[in-house]
N, C-alpha and C positions, 0 to 999 in steps of 0.2 A: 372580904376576900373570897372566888372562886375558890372554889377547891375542888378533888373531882370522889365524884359519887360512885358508887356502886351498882345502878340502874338506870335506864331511862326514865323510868317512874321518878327516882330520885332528883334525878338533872331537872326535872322540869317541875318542883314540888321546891328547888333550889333558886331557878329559875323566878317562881313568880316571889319570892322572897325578895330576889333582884329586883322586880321590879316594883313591887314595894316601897323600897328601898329608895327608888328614884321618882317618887310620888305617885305610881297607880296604885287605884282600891282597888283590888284582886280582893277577892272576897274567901273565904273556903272554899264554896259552893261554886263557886269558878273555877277555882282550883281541879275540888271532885272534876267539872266538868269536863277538863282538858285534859287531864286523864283518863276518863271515861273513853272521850272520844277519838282514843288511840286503838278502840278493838274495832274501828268502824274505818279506818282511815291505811293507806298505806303510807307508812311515817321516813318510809324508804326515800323516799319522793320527795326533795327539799321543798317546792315551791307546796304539796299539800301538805307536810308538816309546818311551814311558816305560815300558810295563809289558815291553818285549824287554830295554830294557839292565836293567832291575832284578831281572828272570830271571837273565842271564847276568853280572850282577857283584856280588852279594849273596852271602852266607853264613851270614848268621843273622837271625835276627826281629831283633836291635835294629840291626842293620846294612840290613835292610828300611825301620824304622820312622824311622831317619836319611834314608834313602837319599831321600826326597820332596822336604825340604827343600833339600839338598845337590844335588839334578836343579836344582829349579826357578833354585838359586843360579847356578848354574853359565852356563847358557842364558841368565839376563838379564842378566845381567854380560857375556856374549858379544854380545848384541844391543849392549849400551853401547859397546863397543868396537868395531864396526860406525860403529856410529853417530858414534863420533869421528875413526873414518878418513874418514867419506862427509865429515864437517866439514872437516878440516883438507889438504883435496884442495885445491889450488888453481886447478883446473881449473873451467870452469863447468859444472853438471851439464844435459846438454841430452841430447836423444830419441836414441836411436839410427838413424844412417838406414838402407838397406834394401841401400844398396850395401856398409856393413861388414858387414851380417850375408851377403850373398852372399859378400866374400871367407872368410867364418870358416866358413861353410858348406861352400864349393868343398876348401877343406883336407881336412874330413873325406873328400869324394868321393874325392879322388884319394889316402886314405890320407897324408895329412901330418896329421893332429891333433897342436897343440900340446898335451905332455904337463905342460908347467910352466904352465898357467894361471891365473892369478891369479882366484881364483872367489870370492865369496862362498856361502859355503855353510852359513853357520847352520840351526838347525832352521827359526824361523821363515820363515826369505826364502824357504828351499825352497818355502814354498806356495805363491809367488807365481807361479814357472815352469809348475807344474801350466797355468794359464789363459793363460801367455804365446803367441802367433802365433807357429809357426816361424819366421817371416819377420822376425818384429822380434829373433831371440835374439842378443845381441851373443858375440863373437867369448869372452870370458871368463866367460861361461857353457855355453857347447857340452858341455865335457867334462861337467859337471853332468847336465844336460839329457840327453845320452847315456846317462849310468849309470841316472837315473830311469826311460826308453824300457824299456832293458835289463831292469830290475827287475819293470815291471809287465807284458811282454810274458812273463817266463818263471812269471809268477804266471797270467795270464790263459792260457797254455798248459796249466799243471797243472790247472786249474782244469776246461778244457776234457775234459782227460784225463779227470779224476774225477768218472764219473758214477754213482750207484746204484742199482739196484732191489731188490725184495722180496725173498727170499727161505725157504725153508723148511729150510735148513741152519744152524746155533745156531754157526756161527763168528764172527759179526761180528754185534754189535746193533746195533739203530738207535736211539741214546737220544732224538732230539728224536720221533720217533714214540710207542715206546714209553710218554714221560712224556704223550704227548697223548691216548693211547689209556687210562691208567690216573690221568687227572682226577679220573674218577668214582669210582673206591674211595678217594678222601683223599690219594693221592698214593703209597699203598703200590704198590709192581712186582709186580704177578703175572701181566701178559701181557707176555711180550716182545717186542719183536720184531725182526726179522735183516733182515740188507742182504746185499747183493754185489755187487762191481762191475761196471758193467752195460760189457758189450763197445760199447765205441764204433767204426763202422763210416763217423763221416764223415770226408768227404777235403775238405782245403783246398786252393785254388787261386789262389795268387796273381799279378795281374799288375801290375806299377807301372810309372808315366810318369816317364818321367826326363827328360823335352825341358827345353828351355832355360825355360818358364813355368814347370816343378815343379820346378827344382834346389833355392829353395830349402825347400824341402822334401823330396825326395827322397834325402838323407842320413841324416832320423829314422826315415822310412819302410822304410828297408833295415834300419837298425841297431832297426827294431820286427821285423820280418821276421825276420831274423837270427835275435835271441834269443828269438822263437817258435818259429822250427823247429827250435833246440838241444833242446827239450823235447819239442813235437809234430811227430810224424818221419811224420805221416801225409800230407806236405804237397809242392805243387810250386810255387816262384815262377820271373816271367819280369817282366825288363827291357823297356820298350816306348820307342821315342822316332821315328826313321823306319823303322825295321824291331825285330823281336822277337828275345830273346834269351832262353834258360832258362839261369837262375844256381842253381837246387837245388844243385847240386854243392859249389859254389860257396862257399855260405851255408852249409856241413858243414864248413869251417873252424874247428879251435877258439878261432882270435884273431880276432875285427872287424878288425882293421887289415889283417892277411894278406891276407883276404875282400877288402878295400876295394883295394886293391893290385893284387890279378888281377884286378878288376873294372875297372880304370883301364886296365891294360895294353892289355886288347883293347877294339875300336873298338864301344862301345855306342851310340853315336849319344849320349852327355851334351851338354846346351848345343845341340840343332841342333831343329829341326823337329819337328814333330808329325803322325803319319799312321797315327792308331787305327786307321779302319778296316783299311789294309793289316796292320798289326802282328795284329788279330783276326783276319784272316783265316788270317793267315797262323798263330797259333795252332789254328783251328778244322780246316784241313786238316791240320797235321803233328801232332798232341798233342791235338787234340778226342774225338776218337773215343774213345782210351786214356785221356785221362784223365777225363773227364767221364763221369756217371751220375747216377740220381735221389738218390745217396751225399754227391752234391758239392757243398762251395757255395765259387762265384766271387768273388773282391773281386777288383774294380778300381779303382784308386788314380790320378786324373786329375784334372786340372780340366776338362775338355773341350775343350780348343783346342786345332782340325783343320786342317791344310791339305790332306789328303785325302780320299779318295773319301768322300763322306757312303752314298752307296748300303750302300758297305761295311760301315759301322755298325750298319746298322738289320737285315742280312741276318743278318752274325754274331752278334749280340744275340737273335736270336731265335731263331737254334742256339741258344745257351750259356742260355738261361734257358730253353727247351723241354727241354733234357738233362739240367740242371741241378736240386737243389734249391733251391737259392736264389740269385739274382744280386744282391750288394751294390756298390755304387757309391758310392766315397767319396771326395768334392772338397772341395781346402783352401778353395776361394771360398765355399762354402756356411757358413761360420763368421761371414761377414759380414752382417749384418741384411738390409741392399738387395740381396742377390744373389737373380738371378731367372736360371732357366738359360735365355736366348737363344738360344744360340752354338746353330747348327745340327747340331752333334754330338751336344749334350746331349738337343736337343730327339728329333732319331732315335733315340734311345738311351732315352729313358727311358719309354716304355710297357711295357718288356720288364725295367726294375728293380724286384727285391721291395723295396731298401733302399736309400732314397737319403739321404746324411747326412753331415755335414761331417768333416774330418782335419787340423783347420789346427794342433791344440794336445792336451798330453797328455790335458786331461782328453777328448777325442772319442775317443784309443785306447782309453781304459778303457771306452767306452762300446761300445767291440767285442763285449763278450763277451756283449751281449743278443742279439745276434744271430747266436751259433754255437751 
């Protein structure tokens, strides 16, 4: 009997039991492997979710030719059972309000994430978080929610990484050119042609708001951060709330939690006040100079709500995007239709943004990567 799990790790750890069950050898080490290659994959994406496990837990053409049926068996039968738990809850199902998701949020900041949470984590419902508001994620989707961050932040890294140009050395072809260039003879290959990796020479610069308006966001934001710069090591972030902090160090932790841990320990200003300008300024005289060039491009991760110096803003803003290649500014308010940037911060600040655009929900991370 299906029954439903608590993760997606779990689902599909249940999954090849199923098929087990119905005569495939699934091995352990097949197992590991189809879960492994969930940090590599966007699992959002049904057809590259069914065509990875069917990669990694098949063994012959008519173990292929089962294996569709036996997916699609499996998953709607798991939705069914979903759906008999949401029934037989006897609780009323009502919104989540904004103060649970603060405490479930607050956990992750100071490193206590609950590790045993009760998640639904079907294939389906996964797509639902993709569009969900930080702010709304209740306390038994966090951990969810965090592995998706993680997943697409080391995808969107590599991605970054891998870039190509021409070349005149026959080690590496370029098939999607090659076949576009050899249209005209029928499709027969007799021009080739080669790639090589082209040396990527941009530097990221991250700086995030963690004041008491962005907490609750400012726990996805890290653990995006995070699992971008486990991959892209060309990179410097910095904590901002009443004054600046540089966490790179920091964020070279190989656990999140660890990271999350020494971040709580020392006094970041979490939960207090907000004073961009001070905090830029005080990045543009100690680490401007060093780290910024026409190489670099800036994100700022803010909503704009200042209790300090506005002058400040508009001075250091026009440093960072004069030195800069590009200066991206990216507020969770802006996910909301009526949002019109007022607030006097926003307003000094944004003649001097190439990229102004919203970070309230995953699908806006993903939308990062047009812009590096």
């Amino acid at each position: 009997m299906i029954t439903r799990q608590t993760s997606l790790s779990k689902n599909i750890v249940q999954f090849c039991r199923f098929l087990r069950q119905k005569g495939f050898g699934v091995t352990i080490e097949e197992e590991t492997l189809s879960l492994q290659a969930l940090q590599y994959i966007d699992y959002n994406d049904h057809e590259i979710f069914f065509q990875t496990l069917r990669a990694t837990l098949c063994h012959s053409k008519s173990q292929l030719d089962e294996f569709d049926n036996l997916f699609h068996e499996y998953w709607k039968d798991l939705d069914k059972a979903v759906d008999a738990k949401t029934k037989e809850d006897p609780k009323p199902k009502t919104a989540f309000r904004q103060q649970a998701s603060y405490k479930a949020i607050s956990k992750w900041l100071h490193g206590n994430g609950n590790k045993e949470t009760e998640e639904t984590a079907t294939y389906s419902i996964q797509e639902t978080l993709l569009r969900k508001d930080f702010s709304t994620v209740p306390e038994d989707e966090v951990d969810e929610l965090m592995q998706t961050i993680k997943s697409i932040a080391k995808r969107l890294a590599a991605k970054t990484n891998r870039r190509y140009e021409f070349s005149y050395k026959t080690d590496m072809p370029d098939l999607r050119k090659t076949l576009r260039k050899n249209l005209r003879r029928g499709g027969e290959l007799l021009d080739i042609v080669h790639r090589r990796p082209k040396r990527n020479r941009i530097k990221l610069v991250l700086l995030c708001d963690v004041s008491r308006s962005m907490e609750l966001y400012s726990a996805f934001l890290i653990q995006f951060m995070y699992a971008f710069q486990q991959v892209y090591r060309r990179m410097e972030t910095f904590v901002f709330s009443t004054f600046l902090k540089r966490i790179t160090s920091l964020l070279k932790q190989r656990n999140f939690q660890e990271a999350m841990q020494l971040l709580s320990k020392e006094n970041n200003g979490w939960s207090g006040g907000t004073r961009i300008g001070e905090s830029l300024n005080a990045f543009v005289n100690e680490y401007g100079k060093k780290l910024i060039d026409s190489k670099t491009i800036v994100i700022i991760l803010s909503d704009g709500w200042d209790t300090g110096n506005i002058d400040l803003i508009k001075n250091n803003m026009e440093f960072i995007h004069a030195k800069s290649k590009k200066l991206i500014w990216l507020n969770p308010l802006a996910g909301f239709e009526d949002y019109k940037p007022h607030v006097s911060a926003m307003k000094a600040a944004l003649p001097f943004i190439d990229v102004f655009a919203s970070v309230h929900n995953v699908e806006s991370l993903k939308k990062l990567g047009r812009w590096l």
